[in-house]
C-alpha positions as CSV (number, residue, x, y, z in Angstrom):
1,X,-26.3,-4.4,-3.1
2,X,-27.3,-1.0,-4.7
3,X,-28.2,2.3,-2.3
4,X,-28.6,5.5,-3.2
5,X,-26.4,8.8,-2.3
6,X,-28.3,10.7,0.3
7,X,-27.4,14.0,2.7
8,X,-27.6,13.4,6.5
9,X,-27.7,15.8,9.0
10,X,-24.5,16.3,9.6
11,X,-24.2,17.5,5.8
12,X,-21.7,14.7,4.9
13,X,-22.9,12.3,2.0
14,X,-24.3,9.2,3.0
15,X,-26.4,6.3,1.5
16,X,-29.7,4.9,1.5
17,X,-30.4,1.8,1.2
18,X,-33.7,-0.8,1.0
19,X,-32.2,-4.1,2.8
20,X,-30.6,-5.1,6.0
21,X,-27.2,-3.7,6.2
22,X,-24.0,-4.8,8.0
23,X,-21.1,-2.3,9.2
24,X,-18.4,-3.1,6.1
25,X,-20.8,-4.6,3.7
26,X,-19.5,-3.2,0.6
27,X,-22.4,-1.5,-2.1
28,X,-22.5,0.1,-5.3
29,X,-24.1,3.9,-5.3
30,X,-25.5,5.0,-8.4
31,X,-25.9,8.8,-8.7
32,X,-29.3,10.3,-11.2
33,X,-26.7,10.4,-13.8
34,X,-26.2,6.5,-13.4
35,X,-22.6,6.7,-12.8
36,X,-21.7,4.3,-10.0
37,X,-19.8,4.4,-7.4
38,X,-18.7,1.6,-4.9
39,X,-18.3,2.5,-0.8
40,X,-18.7,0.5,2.1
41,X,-21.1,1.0,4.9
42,X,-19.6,2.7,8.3
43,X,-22.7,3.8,10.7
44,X,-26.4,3.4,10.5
45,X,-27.7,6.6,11.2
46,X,-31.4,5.9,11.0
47,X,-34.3,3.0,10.0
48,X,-37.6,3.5,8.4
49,X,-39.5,0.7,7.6
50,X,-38.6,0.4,3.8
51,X,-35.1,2.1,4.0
52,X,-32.3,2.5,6.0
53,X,-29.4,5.2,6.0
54,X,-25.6,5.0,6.4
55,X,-22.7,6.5,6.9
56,X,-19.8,5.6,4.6
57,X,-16.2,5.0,4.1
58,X,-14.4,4.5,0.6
59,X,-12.1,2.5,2.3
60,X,-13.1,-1.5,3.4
61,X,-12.4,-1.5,7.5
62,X,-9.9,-3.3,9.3
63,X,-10.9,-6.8,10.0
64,X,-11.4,-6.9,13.6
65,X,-8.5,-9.3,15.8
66,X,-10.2,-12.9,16.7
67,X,-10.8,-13.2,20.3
68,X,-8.0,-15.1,22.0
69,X,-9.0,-16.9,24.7
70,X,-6.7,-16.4,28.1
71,X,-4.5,-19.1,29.3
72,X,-6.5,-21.1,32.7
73,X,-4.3,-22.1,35.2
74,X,-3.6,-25.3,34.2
75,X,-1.8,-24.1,31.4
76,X,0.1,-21.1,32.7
77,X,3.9,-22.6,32.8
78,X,5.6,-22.2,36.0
């Protein structure tokens, strides 16, 4: 997906985007020069109805651990 960069309030360089977008959804940023740049999407920040704004990392996160599910009694060795 594409976005554009954008300055939040915090001053740090975000992106703005016009779709739906997931926490580590990976997007291409194109600058006015029309140099690109991919990042990947950290914190929503706000929502508009045509746009939204993120945060962003350079780096892809972590993929989180799968839940494990804890042992019931029946299967707890004794």
């Amino acid at each position: 997906m594409s976005a554009t960069w954008y300055k939040l309030k915090d001053e740090s360089w975000g992106v703005k985007i016009r779709h739906d977008g997931q926490p580590g959804e990976q997007v291409e940023v194109t600058n006015k020069k029309g140099e690109t740049k991919t990042v990947f999407l950290n914190k929503r920040v706000a929502k508009f109805d045509d746009a939204q704004l993120w945060s962003i990392s350079d780096e892809q996160p972590e993929q989180q651990e799968a839940f494990v599910r804890p042992p019931t009694l029946e299967e707890e060795p004794f």
